[in-house]
TIRO-2110 file (N, C-alpha, C; in Angstrom, 1 decimal):
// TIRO-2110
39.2, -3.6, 4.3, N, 1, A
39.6, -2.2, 4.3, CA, 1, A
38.8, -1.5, 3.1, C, 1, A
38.4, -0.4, 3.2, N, 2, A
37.8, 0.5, 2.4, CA, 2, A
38.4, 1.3, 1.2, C, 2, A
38.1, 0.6, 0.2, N, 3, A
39.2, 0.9, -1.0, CA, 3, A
38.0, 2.7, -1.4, C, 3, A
39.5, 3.4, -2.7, N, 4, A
38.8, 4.6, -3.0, CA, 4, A
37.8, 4.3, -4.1, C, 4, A
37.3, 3.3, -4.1, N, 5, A
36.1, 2.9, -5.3, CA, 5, A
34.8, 3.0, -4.2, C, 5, A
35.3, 2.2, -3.1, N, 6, A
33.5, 2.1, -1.9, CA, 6, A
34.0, 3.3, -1.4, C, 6, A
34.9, 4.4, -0.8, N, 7, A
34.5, 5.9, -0.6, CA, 7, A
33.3, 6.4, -1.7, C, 7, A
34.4, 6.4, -2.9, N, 8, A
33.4, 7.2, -3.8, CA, 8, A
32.1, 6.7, -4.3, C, 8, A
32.0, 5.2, -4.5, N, 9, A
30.3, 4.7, -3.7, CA, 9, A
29.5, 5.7, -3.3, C, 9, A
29.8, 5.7, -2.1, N, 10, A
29.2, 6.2, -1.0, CA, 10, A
29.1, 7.9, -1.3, C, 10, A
30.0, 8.7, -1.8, N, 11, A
30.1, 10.2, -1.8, CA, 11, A
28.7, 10.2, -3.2, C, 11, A
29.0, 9.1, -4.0, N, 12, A
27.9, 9.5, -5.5, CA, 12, A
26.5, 8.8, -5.1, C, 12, A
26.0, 8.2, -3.8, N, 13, A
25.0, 8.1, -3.1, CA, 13, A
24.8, 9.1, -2.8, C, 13, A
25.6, 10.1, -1.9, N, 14, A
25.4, 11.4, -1.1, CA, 14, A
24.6, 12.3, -2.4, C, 14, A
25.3, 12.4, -3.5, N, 15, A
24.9, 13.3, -4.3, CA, 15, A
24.0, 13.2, -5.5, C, 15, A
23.6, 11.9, -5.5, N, 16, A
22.5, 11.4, -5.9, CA, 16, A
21.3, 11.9, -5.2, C, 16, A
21.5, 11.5, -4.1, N, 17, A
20.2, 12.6, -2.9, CA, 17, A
20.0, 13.7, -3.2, C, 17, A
21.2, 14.4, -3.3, N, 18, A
21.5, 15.8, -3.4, CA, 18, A
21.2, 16.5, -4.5, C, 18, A
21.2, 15.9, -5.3, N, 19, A
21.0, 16.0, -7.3, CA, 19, A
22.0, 17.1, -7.4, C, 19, A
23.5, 16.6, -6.8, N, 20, A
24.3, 17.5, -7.0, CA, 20, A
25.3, 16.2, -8.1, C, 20, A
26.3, 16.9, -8.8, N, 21, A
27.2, 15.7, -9.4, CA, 21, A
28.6, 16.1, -8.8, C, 21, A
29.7, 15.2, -9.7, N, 22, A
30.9, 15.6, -9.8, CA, 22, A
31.6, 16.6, -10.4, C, 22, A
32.6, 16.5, -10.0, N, 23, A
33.4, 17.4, -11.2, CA, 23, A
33.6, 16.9, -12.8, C, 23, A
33.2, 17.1, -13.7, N, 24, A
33.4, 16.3, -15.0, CA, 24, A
34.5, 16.0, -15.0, C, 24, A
35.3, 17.4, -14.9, N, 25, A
37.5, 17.0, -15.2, CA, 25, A
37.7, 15.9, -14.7, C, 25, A
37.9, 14.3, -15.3, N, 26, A
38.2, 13.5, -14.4, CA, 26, A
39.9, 13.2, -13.6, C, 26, A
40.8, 14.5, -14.2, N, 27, A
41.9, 14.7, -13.6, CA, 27, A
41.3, 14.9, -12.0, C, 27, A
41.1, 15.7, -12.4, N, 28, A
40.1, 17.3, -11.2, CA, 28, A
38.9, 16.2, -9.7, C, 28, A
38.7, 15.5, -10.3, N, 29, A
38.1, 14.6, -9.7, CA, 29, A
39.0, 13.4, -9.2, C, 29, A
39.7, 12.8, -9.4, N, 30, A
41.0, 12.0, -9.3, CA, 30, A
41.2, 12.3, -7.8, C, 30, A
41.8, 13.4, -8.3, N, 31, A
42.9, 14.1, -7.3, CA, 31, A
41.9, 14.4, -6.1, C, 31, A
41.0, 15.2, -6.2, N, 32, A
40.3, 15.4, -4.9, CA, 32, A
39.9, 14.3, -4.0, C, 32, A
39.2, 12.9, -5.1, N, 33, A
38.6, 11.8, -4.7, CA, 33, A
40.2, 11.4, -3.7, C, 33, A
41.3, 11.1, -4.4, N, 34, A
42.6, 10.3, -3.6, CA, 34, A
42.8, 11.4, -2.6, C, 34, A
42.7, 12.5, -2.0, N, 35, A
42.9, 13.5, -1.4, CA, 35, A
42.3, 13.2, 0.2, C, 35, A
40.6, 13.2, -0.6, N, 36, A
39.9, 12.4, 0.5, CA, 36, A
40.4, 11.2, 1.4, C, 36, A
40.6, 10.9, 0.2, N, 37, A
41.1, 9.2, 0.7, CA, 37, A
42.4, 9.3, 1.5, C, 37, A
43.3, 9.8, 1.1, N, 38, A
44.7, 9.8, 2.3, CA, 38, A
44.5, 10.2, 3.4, C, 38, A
43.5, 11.8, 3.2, N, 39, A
43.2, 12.2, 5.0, CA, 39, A
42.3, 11.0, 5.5, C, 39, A
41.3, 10.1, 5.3, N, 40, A
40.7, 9.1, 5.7, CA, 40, A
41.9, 8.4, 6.4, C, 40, A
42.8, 7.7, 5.5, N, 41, A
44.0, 7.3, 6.6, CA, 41, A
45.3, 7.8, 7.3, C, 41, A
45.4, 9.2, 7.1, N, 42, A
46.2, 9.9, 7.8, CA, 42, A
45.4, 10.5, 9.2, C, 42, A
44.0, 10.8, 9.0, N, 43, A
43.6, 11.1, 10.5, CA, 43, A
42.5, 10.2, 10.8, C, 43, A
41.7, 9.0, 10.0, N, 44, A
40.8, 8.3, 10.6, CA, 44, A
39.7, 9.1, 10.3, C, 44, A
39.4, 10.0, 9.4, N, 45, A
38.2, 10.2, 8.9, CA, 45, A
38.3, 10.9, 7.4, C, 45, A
37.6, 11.1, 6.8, N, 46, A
37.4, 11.7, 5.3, CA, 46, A
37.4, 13.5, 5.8, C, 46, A
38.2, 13.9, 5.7, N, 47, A
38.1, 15.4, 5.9, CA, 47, A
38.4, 16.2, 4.4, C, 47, A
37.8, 17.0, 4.3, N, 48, A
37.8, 18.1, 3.2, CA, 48, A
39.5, 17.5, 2.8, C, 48, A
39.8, 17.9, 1.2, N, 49, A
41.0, 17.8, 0.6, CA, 49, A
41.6, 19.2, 0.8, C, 49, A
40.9, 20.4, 1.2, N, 50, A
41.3, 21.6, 0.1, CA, 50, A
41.0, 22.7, 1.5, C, 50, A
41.3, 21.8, 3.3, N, 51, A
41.4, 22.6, 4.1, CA, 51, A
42.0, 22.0, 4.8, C, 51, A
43.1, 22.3, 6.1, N, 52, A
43.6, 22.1, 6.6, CA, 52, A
43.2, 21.3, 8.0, C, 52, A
42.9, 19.9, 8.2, N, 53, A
42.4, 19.4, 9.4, CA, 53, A
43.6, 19.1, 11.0, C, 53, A
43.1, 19.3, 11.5, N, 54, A
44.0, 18.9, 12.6, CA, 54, A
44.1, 17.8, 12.9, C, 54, A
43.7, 17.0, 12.7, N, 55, A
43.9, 15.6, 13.3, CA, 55, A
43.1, 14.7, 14.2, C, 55, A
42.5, 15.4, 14.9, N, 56, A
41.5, 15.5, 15.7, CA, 56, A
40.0, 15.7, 15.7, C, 56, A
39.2, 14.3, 15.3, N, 57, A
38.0, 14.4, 15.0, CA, 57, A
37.0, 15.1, 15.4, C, 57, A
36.8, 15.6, 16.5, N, 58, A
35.8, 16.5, 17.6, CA, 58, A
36.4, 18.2, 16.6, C, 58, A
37.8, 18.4, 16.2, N, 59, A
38.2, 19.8, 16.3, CA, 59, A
37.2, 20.0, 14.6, C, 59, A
37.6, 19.1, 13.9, N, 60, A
37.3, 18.7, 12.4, CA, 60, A
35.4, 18.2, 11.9, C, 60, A
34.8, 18.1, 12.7, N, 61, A
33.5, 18.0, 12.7, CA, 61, A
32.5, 18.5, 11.7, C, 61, A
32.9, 19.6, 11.4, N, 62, A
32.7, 20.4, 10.3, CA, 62, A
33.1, 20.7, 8.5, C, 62, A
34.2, 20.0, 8.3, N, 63, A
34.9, 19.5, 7.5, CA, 63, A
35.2, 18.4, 7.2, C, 63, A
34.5, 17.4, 7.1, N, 64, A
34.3, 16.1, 6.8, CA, 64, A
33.3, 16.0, 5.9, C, 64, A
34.0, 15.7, 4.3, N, 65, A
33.3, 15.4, 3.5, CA, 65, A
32.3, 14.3, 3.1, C, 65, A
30.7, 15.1, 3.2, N, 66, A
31.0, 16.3, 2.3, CA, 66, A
30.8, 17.5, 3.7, C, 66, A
31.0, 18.4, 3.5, N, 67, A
31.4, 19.5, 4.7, CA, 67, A
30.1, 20.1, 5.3, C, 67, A
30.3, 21.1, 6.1, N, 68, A
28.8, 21.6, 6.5, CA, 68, A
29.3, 22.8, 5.7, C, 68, A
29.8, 23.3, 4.7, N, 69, A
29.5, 24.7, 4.5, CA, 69, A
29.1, 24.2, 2.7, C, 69, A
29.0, 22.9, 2.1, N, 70, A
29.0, 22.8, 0.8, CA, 70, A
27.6, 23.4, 0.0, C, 70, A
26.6, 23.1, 0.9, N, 71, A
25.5, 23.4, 0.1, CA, 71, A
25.6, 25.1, -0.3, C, 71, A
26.0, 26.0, 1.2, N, 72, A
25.5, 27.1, 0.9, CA, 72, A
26.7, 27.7, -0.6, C, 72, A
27.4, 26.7, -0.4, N, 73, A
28.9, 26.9, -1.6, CA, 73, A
27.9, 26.6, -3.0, C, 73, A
27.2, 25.6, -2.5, N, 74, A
27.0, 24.9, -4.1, CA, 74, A
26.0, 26.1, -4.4, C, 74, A
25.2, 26.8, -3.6, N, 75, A
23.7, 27.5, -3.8, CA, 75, A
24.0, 28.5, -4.3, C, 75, A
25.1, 29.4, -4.1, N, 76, A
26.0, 30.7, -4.2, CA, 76, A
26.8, 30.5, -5.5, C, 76, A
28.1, 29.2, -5.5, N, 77, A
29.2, 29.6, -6.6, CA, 77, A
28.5, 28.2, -7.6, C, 77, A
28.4, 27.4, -7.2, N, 78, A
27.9, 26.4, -8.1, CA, 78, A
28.6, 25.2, -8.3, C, 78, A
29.5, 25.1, -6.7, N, 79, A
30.6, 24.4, -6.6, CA, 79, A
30.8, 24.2, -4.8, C, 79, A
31.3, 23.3, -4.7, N, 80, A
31.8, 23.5, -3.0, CA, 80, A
33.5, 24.2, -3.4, C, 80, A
34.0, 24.1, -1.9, N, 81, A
35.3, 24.8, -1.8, CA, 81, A
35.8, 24.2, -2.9, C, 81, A
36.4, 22.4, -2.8, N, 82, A
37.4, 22.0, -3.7, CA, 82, A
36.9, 21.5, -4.7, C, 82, A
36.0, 21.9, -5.1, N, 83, A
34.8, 21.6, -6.4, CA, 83, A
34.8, 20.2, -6.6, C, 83, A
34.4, 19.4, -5.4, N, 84, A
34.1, 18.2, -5.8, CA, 84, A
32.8, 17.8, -6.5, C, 84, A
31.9, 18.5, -5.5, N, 85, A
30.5, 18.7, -5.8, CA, 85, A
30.0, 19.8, -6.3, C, 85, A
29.5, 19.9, -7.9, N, 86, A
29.3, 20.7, -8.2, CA, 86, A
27.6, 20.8, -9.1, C, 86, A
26.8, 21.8, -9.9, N, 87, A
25.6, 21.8, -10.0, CA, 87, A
25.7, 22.2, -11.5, C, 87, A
24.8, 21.8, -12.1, N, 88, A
23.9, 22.0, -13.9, CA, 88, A
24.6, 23.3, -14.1, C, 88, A
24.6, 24.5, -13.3, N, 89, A
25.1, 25.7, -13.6, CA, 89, A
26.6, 26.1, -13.8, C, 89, A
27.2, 25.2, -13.0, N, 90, A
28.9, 25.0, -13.0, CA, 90, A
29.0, 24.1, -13.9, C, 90, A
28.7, 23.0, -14.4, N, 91, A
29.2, 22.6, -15.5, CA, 91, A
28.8, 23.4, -16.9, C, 91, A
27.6, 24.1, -16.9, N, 92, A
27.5, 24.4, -18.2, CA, 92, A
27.9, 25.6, -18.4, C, 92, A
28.4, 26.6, -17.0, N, 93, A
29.3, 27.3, -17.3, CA, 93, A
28.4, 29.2, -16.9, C, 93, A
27.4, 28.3, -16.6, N, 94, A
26.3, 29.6, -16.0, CA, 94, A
27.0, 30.1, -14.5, C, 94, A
27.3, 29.7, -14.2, N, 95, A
28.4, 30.0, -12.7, CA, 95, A
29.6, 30.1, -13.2, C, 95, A
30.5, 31.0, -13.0, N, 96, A
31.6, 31.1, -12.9, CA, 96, A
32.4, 30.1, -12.1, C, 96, A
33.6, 30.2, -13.0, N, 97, A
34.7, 29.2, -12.6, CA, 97, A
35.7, 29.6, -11.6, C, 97, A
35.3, 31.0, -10.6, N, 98, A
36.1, 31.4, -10.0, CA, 98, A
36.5, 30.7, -8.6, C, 98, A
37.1, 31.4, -8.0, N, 99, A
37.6, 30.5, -6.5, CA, 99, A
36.3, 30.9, -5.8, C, 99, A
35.9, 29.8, -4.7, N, 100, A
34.8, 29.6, -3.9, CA, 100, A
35.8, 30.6, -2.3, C, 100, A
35.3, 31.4, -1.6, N, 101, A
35.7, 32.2, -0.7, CA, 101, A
35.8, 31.2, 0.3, C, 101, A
36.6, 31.0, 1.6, N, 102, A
36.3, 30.2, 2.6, CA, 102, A
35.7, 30.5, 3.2, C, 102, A
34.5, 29.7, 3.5, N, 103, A
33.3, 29.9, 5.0, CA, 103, A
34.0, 29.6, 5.9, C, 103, A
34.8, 28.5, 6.4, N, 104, A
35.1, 27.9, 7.7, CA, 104, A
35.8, 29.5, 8.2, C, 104, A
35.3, 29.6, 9.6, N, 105, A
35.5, 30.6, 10.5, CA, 105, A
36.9, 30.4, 10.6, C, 105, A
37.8, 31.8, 10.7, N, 106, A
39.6, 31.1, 11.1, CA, 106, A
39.5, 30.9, 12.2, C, 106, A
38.8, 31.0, 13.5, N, 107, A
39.1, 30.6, 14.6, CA, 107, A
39.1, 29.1, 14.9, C, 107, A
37.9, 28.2, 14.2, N, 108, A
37.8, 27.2, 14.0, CA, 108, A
39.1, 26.5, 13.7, C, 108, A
40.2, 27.0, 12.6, N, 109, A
41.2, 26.7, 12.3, CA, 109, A
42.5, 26.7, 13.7, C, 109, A
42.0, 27.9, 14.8, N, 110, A
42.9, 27.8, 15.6, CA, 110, A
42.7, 27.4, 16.9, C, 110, A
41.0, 27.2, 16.9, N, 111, A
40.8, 26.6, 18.4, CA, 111, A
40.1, 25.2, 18.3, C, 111, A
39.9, 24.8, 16.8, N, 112, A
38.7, 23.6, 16.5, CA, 112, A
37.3, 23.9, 16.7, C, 112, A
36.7, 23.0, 16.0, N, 113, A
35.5, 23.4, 15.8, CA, 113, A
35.0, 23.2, 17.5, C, 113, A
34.0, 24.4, 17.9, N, 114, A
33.5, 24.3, 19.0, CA, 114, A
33.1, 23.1, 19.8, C, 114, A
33.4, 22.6, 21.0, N, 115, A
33.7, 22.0, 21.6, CA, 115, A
31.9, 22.1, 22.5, C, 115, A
31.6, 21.1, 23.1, N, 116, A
30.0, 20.9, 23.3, CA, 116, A
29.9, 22.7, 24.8, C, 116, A
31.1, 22.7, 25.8, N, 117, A
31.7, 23.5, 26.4, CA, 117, A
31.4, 25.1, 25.6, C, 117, A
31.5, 25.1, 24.7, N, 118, A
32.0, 26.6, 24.1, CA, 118, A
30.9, 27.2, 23.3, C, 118, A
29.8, 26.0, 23.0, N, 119, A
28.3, 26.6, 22.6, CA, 119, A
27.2, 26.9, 23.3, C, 119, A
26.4, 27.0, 22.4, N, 120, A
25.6, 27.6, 23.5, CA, 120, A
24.8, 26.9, 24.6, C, 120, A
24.4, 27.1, 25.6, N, 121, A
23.7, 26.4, 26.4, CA, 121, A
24.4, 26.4, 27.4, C, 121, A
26.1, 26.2, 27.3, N, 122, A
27.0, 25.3, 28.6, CA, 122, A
27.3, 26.5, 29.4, C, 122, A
27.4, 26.2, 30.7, N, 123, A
27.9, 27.3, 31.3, CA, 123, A
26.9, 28.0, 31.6, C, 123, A
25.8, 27.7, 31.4, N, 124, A
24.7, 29.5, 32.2, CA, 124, A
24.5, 30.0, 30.8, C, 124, A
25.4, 29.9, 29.6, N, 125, A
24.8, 30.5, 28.8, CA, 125, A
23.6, 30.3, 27.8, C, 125, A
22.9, 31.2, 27.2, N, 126, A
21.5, 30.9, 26.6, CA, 126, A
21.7, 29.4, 25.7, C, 126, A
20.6, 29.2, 25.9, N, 127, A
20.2, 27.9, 25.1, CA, 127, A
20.1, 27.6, 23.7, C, 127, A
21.1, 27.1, 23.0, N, 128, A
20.2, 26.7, 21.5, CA, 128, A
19.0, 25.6, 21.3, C, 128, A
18.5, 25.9, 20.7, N, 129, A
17.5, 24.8, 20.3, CA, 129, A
18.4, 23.7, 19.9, C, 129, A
17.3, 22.7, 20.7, N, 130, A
17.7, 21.2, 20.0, CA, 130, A
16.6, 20.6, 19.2, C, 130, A
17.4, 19.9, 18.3, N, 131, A
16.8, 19.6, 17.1, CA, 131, A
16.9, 17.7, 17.1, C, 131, A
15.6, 17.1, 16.5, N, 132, A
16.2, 15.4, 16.9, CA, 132, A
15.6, 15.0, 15.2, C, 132, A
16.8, 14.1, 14.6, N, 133, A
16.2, 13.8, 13.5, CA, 133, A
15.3, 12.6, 13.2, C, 133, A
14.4, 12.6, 12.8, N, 134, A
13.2, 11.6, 13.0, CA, 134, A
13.3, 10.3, 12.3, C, 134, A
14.6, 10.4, 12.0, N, 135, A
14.7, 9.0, 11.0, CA, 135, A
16.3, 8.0, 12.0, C, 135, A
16.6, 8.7, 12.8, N, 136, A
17.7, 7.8, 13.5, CA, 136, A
17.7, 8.3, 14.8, C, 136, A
17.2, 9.6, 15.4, N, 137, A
17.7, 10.4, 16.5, CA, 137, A
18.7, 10.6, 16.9, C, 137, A
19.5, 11.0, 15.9, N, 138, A
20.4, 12.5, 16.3, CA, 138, A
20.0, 13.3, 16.8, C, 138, A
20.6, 13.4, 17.9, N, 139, A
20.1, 15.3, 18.7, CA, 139, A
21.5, 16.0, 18.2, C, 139, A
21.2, 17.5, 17.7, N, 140, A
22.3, 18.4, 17.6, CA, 140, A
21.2, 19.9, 18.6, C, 140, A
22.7, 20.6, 19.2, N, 141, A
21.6, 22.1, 19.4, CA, 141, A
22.7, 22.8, 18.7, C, 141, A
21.7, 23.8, 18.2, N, 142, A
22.2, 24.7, 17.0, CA, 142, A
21.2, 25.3, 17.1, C, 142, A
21.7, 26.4, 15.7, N, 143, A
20.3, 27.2, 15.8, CA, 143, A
19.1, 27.0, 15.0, C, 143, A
20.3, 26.3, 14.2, N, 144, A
18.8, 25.6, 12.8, CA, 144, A
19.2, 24.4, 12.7, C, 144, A
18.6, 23.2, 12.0, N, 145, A
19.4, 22.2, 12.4, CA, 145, A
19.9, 22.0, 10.8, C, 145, A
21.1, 20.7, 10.7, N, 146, A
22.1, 20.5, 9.7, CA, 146, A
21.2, 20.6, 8.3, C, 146, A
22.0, 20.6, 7.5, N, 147, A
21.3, 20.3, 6.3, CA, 147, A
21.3, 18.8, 5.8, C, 147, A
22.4, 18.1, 6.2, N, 148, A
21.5, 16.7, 6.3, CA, 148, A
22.5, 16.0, 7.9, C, 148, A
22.3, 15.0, 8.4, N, 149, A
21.8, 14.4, 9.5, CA, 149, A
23.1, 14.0, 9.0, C, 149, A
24.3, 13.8, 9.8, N, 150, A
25.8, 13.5, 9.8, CA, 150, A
26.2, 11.7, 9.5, C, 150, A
24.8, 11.2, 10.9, N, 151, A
24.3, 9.5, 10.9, CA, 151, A
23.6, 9.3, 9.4, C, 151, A
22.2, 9.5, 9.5, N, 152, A
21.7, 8.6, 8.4, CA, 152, A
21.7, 9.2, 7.2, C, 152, A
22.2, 10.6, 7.2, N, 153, A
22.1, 11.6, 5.8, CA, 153, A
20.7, 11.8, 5.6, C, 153, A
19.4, 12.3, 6.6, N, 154, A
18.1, 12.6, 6.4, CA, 154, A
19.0, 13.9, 5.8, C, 154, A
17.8, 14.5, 5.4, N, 155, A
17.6, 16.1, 4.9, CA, 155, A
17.2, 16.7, 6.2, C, 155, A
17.4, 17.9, 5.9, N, 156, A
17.1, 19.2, 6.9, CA, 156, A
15.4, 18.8, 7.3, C, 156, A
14.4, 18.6, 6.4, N, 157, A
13.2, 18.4, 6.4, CA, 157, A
12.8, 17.9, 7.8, C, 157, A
13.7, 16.4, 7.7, N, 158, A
13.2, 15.4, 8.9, CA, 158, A
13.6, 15.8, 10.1, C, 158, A
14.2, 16.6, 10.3, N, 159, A
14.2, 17.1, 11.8, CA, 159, A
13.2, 18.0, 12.6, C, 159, A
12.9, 17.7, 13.4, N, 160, A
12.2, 18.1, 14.7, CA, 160, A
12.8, 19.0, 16.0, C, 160, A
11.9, 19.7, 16.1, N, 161, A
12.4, 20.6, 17.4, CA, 161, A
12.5, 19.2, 18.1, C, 161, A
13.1, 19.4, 19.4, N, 162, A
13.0, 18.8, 20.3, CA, 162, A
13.4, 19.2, 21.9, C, 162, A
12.6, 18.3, 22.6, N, 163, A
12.3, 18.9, 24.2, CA, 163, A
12.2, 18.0, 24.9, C, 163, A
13.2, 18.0, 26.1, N, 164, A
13.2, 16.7, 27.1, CA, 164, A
12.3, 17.2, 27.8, C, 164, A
12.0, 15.5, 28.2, N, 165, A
10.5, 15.4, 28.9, CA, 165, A
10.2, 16.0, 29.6, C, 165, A
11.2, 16.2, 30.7, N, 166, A
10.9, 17.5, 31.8, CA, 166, A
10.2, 18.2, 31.3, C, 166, A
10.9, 18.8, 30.3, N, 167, A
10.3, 20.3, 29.7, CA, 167, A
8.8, 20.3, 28.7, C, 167, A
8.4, 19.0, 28.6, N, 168, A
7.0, 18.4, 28.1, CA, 168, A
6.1, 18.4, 29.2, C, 168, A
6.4, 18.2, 30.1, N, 169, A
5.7, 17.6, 31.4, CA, 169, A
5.6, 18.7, 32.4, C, 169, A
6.5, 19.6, 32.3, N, 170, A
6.3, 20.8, 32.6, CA, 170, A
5.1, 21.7, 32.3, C, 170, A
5.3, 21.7, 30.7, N, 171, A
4.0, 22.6, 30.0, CA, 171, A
2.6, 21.3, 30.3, C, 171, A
2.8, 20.6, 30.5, N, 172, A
1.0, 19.7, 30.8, CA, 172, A
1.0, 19.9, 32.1, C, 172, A
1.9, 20.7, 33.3, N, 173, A
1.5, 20.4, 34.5, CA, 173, A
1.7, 19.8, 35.0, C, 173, A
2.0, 19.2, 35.1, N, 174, A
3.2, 17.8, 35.7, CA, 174, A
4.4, 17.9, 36.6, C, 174, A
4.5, 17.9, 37.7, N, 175, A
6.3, 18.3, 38.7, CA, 175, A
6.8, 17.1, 38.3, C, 175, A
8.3, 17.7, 38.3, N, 176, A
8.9, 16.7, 37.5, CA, 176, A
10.0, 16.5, 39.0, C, 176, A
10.1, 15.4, 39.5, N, 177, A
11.3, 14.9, 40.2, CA, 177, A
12.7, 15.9, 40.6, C, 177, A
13.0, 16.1, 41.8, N, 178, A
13.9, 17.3, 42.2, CA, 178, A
15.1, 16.0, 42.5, C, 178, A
END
């Protein structure tokens, strides 16, 4: 079983990449690290401490620390939401110590994070780009792709547009099988 010593392993690998650190307050860090760790066993994944998950990994996708909204948190306040991860500017005090605003959409909160059905492409509707990441292949469609790779933790960098072959084989000219 996965004690909260190999979690937080693993989260100060993430941020090592990231050249982002902790929270110094080691209260402040405690508590968030054990926070993590109960939703890990109350819903079967690491979801944010400091937002409300449903239970339901598909609805929670987005909130699974570390989250998809931290970087633009850390780039802006100098901190994510529940200041786990924070930057040179927040500890020395060049960023303010104020509360981080919530990115997570409230609908997200009331209908879960979009469902493969409710984005773009399904249904007739327009297409997002798909993106494949070059170091495991993940395909996500979105509009840009993640800022790191959910599987192997690439960077935004290593991703690639990406196009099924039809649609390769199409542009050389090629009829592709009806």
């Amino acid at each position: 079983m996965r004690t909260v010593a190999d979690m937080f392993a693993e989260m100060k690998m993430i941020a090592d990449e990231e050249g982002y650190q902790f929270n110094p307050v080691q209260k402040d860090l405690d508590d968030i690290i054990q926070g993590i760790w109960n939703n890990e066993h109350r819903y079967g994944y690491p979801s944010c401490p400091c937002r409300m998950a449903s239970g339901a990994l598909a609805d929670d996708m987005d909130i699974i620390c570390p989250c998809n909204y931290m970087d633009a948190d850390i780039a802006e306040y100098g901190c994510c939401l529940c200041t786990l991860y924070v930057n040179d500017d927040w500890i020395s005090g060049k960023k303010s110590h104020d509360p981080v605003p919530e990115r997570r959409p409230q609908e997200y909160y009331e209908k879960g994070y979009p469902a493969i059905m409710e984005q773009k492409g399904a249904g007739g509707k327009e297409m997002a780009q798909v993106y494949r990441c070059t170091v495991c292949g993940y395909l996500c469609a979105r509009d840009e792709p993640p800022d790191l790779c959910p599987i192997c933790r690439a960077k935004k960098e290593r991703f690639e547009k990406f196009e099924a072959q039809e649609r390769k084989n199409e542009q050389k000219g090629y009829q592709t099988r009806m």
